[in-house]
C-alpha positions, 0 to 999 in steps of 0.5 A: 364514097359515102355510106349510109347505114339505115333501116331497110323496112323503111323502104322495102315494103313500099316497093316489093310488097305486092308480087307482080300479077301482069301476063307473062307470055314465052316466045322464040323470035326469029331473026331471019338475016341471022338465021337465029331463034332468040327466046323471049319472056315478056311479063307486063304489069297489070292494066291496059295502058302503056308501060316502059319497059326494060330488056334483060341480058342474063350472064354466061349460062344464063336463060329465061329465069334469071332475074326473078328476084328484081322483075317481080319488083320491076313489074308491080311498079309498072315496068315491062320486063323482057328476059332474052336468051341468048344462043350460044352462051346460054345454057349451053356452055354449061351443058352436057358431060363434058371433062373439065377442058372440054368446059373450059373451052366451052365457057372460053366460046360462050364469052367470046367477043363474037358471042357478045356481039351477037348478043348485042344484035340480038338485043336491037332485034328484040327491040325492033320486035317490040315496036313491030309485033302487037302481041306474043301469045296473051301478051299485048305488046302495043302497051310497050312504049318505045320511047321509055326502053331501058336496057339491064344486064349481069356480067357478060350481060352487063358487057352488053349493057356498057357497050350498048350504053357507049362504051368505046371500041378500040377505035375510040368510037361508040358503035354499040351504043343503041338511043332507043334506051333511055336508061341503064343498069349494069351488074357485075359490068368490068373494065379496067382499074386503072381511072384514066383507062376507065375515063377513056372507055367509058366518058361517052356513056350519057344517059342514065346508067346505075353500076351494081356490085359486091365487095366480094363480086369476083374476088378470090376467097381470102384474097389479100385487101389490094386485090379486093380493091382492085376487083371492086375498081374493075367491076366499077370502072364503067361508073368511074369512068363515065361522064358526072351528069348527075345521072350515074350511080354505084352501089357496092353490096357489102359482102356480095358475090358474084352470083348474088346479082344474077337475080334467081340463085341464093344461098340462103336469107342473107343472100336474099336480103342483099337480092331485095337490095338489089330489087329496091335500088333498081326499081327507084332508078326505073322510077325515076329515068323511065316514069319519070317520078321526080319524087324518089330523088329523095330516096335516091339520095340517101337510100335505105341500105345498112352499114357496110353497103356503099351509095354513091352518085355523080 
């Protein structure tokens, strides 16, 4: 892995300075053959022309706030941004008066293997909703291109996002993976350590796709070296294990953890300025697979981030 210590307000400014000033409009979209309502919040840059545009799949409790930090930064660069909230491991896995074992079977529930399938439909549902509604509320969804989609995620929404990119299942097939998505970015994404279980899973992943984590992104504390690196080689594994087509890129944030990629939370300045990294990164891989601005490859080969944050592409 290469590291590449530099100045961030090299970069930063360009990138984050405006805040995004497009409308942003809340639905509840029914899927009628699911019998299931998903939340929506769409928010569009500024203009009248069409945009790409990007859905978002938050983590286990996770809802329409989430990924404030990076959407502000997606907008102001000319990316529509749609959050989706997903039913049954939202907020309501967190909710409520519950003991500590009621929780724990609450949490096991949300993250269920049938909880991210529905996750799965419901994201090709809202696409399909994109392509097939004008408008939600003041929003005008016909600026949405449907052939410059990109699809991000954090933890159980970064499952989604490498089962949707081409993950394979247990029979060796990829029956999640979703073409309408040019693009992708996984946040705090797992699969296995080991590099020829992750080639196994993850070599059918062929588009675009930016693996984000942090070095202590799910590691106990003081947990001993060897455990560190095995978790960050989890959290990397879909990187690892996918395909070198010159379109796949890692970043690991020194010292991150793991609420620091579901884009609203922060314990303070630093955990924001690890945020804006986050925010910075992905708005130059949005620029450069779904605007198709050639011109950021330079950043992209060698990015502002300060010593200690590892860059890496294949």
């Amino acid at each position: 892995m290469h590291v590449y210590p530099a100045c961030m307000a090299l970069l930063l400014p360009v990138l984050l300075a405006a805040p995004a000033t497009g409308a942003t409009c809340d639905g509840l979209w029914r899927d009628a053959p699911r019998g299931r309502d998903v939340p929506v919040r769409i928010t569009l840059p500024d203009g009248k022309g069409a945009v790409p545009a990007v859905l978002w799949t938050p983590g286990l409790g996770g809802g329409l706030g989430n990924a404030s930090r990076w959407v502000q930064a997606w907008v102001a660069a000319g990316v529509a941004v749609v959050r989706v909230q997903h039913p049954g491991s939202d907020g309501v896995v967190y909710a409520g008066t519950a003991t500590p074992a009621e929780r724990a079977a609450k949490v096991r529930a949300g993250a269920s293997p049938a909880q991210v399938l529905a996750r799965i439909a419901d994201i090709g549902f809202v696409a399909d909703e994109l392509a097939r509604r004008p408008r939600e509320g003041g929003c005008d969804l016909t600026r949405i291109d449907g052939q410059r989609l990109g699809l991000a995620g954090h933890s159980m929404g970064g499952w989604v996002v490498q089962a949707m990119a081409g993950q394979r299942d247990t029979n060796g097939e990829t029956s999640a993976i979703d073409r309408r998505f040019r693009a992708f970015i996984a946040m705090s994404s797992s699969g296995p350590a080991d590099p020829a279980e992750a080639a196994r899973l993850f070599d059918g992943i062929g588009r675009p796709l930016l693996v984000i984590t942090g070095s202590r992104d799910g590691v106990p504390a003081k947990a001993p070296p060897d455990v560190a690196a095995r978790e960050i080689a989890r959290r990397s594994a879909p990187y690892a294990g996918a395909p070198a087509d010159g379109r796949k890129a890692l970043l690991v944030l020194a010292d991150a953890e793991h609420m620091v990629f579901a884009g609203d939370t922060s314990r303070g300045a630093v955990d924001i300025a690890r945020q804006d990294r986050v925010a910075m990164m992905a708005t130059l891989w949005w620029r450069r697979w779904l605007l198709g601005d050639e011109a950021v490859e330079a950043a992209l080969a060698k990015p502002a981030l300060p010593a200690g944050d590892v860059w890496e592409r294949k």
